[in-house]
N, C-alpha and C positions, 0 to 999 in steps of 0.2 A: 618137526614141532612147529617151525614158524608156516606149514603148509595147513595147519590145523587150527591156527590163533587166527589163520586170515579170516575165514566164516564165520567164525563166533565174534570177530570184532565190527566185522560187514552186519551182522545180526543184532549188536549192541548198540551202533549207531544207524543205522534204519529205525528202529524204535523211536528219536531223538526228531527225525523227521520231517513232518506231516503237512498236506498238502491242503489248503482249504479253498475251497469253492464256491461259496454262501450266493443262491440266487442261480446258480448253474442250470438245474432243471426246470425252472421258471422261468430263463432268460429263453431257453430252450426250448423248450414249449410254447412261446411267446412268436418266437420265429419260426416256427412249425403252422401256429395259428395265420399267422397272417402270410404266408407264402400259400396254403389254404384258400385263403382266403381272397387272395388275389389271381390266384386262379379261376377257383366259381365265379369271382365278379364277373370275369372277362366275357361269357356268353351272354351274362343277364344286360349288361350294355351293350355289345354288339345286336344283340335284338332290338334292345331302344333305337339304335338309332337306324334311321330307314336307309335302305340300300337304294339308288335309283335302276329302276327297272329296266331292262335292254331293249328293246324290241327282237324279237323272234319270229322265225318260221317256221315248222315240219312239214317236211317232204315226204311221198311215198313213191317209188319207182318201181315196176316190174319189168323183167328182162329177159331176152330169149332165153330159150335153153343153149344156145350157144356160145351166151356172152360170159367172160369172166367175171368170177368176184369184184375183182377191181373194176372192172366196165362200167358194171349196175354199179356200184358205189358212187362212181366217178360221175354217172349219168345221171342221177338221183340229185348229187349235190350241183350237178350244171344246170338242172330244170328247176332245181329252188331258186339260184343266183338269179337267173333270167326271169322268173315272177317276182324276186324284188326289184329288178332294174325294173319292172312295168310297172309294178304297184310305185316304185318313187320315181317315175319318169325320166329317172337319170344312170348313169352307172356309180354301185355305190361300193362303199368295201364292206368286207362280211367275213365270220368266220366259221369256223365249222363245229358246232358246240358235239353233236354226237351224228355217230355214223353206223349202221347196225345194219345186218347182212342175213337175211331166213332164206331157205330151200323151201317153198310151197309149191306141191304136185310137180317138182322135179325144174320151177322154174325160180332160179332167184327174184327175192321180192328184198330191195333195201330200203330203209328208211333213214329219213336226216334232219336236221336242226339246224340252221343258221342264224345268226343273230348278226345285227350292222355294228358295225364298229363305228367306235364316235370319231 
């Protein structure tokens, strides 16, 4: 008996209750909008404001048919280094923005990008 009074009294007082929220999905929605919205801002000002420019150089290398991947690569980005020490008459630092490796008519051809560091 008292196993069967428990639900119906759980069911009588539930009713009695009630939870109120007034503005919940407004508040909601409110924080949704502007977390939105502070995401999109984020690229439209980053384009405002100007990045300053690096200076740059690409290379291109070609290499025996004997030499390895890594050779040509390594060749490629030593003969860029060395045209920026002559172009700024000094030795400067640089770093290695891209490095890219083709098989043309069975000889590797690499190419490269260096840029000076400030």
């Amino acid at each position: 008996m008292k196993l069967i009074l428990l639900p119906i009294c759980a069911l009588l007082l539930s009713g009695c209750v009630s939870i109120e929220a007034p503005g919940l999905v407004t508040d909601a929605a409110r924080v949704t909008k502007d977390a939105y919205r502070s995401v999109v801002g984020k690229p439209a000002e980053a384009a405002s404001s100007p990045t300053p420019a690096r200076a740059a150089m690409s290379h291109s290398y070609v290499g025996n048919e004997t030499q390895s991947m890594a050779e040509t690569k390594q060749a490629c980005v030593n003969e860029a280094a060395q045209k920026l020490n002559q172009l700024s008459g000094k030795t400067v630092n640089y770093s290695v923005l891209e490095s890219e490796l083709s098989i043309i008519n069975g000889r590797p051809v690499a190419s490269c990008k260096l840029a000076l560091r400030d």
